[in-house]
C-alpha positions in Angstrom: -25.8 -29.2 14.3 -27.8 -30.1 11.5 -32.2 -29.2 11.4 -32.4 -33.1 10.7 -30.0 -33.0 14.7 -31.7 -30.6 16.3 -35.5 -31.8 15.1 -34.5 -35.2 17.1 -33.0 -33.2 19.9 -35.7 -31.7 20.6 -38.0 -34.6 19.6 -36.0 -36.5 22.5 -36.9 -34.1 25.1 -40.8 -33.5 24.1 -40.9 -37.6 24.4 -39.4 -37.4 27.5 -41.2 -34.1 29.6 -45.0 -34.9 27.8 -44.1 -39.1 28.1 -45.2 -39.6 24.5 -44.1 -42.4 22.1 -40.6 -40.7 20.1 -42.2 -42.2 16.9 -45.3 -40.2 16.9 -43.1 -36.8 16.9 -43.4 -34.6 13.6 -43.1 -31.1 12.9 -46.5 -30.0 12.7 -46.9 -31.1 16.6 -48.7 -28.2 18.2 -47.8 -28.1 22.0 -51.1 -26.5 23.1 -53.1 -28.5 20.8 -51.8 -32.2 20.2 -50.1 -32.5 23.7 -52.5 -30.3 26.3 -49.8 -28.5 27.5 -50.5 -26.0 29.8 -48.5 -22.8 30.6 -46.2 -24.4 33.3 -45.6 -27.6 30.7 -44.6 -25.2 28.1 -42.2 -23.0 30.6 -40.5 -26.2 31.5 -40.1 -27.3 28.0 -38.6 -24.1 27.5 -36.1 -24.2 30.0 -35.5 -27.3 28.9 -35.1 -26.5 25.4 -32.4 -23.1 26.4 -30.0 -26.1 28.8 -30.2 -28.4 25.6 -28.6 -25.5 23.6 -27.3 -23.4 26.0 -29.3 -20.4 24.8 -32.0 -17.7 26.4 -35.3 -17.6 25.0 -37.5 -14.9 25.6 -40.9 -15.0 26.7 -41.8 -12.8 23.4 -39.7 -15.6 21.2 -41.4 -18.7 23.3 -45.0 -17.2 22.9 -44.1 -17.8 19.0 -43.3 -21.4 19.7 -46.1 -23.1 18.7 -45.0 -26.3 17.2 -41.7 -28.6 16.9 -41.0 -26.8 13.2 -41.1 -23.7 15.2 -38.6 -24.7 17.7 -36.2 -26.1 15.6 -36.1 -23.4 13.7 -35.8 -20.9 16.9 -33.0 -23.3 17.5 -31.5 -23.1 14.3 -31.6 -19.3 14.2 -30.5 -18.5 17.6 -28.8 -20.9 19.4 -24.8 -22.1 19.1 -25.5 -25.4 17.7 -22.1 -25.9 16.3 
């Protein structure tokens, strides 16, 4: 998969678990700050995120996730996005 793929892939499911408009998605969304997520939001958007790309995150790597940039590149450097 392409970054420009996998940004809207994830994009998709951030619209979908935090019921926000797909349009108003950009890198430089912070999870904690833009959307309120709390800690149980952001496990779930994990698990989502390891089903969309059949990979394991860690909690050390998903503490790093802040933002969308930040997962797509997680993504991008860890998961089999072929």
């Amino acid at each position: 998969m392409t970054k420009e793929e996998v940004f809207n892939k994830i994009a998709d499911l951030v619209a979908e678990q935090f019921g926000i408009d797909r349009t108003t998605i950009k890198g430089d969304l912070n999870f904690q700050n833009d959307l309120d997520a709390d800690s149980i939001d952001f496990v779930e958007f994990v698990l989502s995120l390891e089903s969309a790309f059949g990979t394991d995150i860690s909690d050390e790597d998903a503490e790093n996730i802040k933002t969308i940039d930040e997962a797509v590149d997680y993504v991008m450097s860890n998961a089999d996005n072929k």
